[in-house]
N, C-alpha and C positions, 0 to 999 in steps of 0.2 A: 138705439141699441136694444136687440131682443135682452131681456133676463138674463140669459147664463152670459153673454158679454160683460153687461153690467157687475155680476157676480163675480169675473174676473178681473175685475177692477179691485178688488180687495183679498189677498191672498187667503187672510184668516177665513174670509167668508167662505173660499170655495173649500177651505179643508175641512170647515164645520160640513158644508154638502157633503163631499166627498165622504164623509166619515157616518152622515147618516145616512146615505146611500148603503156604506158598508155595514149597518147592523141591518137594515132593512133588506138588502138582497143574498139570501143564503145561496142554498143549493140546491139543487135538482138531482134527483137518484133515478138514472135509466139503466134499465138490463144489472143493476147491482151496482154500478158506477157513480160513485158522488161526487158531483162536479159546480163548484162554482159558478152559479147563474152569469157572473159578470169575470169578462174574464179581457187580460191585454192582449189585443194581437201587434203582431213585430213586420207584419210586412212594410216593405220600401225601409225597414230600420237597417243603419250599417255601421260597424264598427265600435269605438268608442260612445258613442251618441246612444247607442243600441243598448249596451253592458249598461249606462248611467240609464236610460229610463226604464230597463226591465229594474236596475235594481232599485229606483226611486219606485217605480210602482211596488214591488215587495214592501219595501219600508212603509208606503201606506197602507198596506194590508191586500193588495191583489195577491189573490191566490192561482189564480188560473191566468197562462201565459201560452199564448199561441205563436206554433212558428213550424216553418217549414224545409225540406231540407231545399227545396227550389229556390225558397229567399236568398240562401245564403249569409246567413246571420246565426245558426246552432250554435257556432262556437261562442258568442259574443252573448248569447243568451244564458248558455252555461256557464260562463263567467261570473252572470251575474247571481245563478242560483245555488252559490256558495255561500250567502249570506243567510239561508233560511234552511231548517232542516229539510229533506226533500221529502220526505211523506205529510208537508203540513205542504206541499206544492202540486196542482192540478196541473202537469206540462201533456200539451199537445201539440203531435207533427204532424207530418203529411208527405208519403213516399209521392214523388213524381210517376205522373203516367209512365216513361219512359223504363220504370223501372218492378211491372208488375209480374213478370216472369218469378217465378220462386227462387232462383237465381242471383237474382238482381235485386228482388225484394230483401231476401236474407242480407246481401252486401249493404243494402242501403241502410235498413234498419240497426245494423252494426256501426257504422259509418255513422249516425245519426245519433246511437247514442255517446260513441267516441265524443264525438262535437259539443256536445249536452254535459257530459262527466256525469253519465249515470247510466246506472244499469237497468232502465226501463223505463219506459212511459205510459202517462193512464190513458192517452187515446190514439190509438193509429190509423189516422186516414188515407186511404184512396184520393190524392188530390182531383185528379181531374181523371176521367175515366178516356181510358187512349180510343182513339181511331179502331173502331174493328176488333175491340180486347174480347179477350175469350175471359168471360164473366167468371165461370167456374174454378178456375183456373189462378184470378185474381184473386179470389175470393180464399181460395184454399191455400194461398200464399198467405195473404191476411192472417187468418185463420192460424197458420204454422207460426205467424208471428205470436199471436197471443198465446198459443200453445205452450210456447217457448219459455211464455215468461215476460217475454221485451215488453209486452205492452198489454197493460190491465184489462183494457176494452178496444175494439176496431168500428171504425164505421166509414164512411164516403163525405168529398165533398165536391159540390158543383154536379152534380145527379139528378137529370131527369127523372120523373115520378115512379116510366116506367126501367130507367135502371136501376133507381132505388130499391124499385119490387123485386126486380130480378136478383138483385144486391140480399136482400131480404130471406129470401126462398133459401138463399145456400150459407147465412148463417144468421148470427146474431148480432144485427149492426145496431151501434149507439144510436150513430145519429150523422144525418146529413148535410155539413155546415154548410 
């Protein structure tokens, strides 16, 4: 058995890790954004299952919760971030390619935080960048997002170096998960 197997053989042990893991790893501040170094993500999570480990991870002290609206689990996540006040919470989504038209973007990110039970989020991503997308265009939906208010900070994820640059160029992106 490697070490962290062995580790979970003893429940206490791994809450003591878990617990110095959480004074030792803060946060990182990009473009003004403070965001939790360690954070959960929720893909492939659904339902009931979803709501108990976002809200078991709150309760050990995760602050930063990833999720998207493509998962389909928003709702299940917002469930569970009724348990913590939301400005002591780092929630991150991610609009689908399908939906970077300003248009569609607007709907989604409404739509998104409906699901959430909040009226904003600190980082909106660009999940995956579509087929042939008109950069500019993405970007200043983006952009309209945080404008707005909805979301603290914007950035991409799954972005080749040079979409990133090109990403780059037309505004101010966080970060490219």
């Amino acid at each position: 058995l490697c070490w962290f197997q062995r580790i979970a053989m003893y429940p206490l042990a791994l809450v003591l890790l878990v617990a110095a893991v959480f004074q030792t790893m803060d946060a990182i501040t990009t473009h003004g954004m403070h965001m939790p170094k360690l954070g959960l993500g929720t893909w492939k999570m659904k339902g009931a299952a979803c709501t108990a480990a976002v809200g078991h991870a709150l309760s050990i002290g995760y602050r930063h919760i990833d999720t998207a609206e493509m998962y389909g689990n928003e709702a299940e996540v917002g469930a569970a971030l009724g348990g913590v006040p939301r400005a002591d919470v780092h929630v991150t989504s991610k609009v689908w390619y399908e939906h970077l038209a300003p248009d569609a973007m607007d709907r989604a990110i409404d739509a998104t935080l409906a699901r959430l039970g909040t009226s904003y989020v600190d980082l909106y991503l660009i999940h995956w960048p579509a087929p042939g997308m008109d950069m500019a265009v993405a970007i200043g939906a983006l952009r309209a997002v945080q404008e707005s208010g909805r979301a603290r900070a914007i950035g991409v994820s799954n972005f080749t170096v040079a979409l990133l640059n090109e990403a780059c160029a037309l505004a101010l992106i966080a970060c490219n998960q």
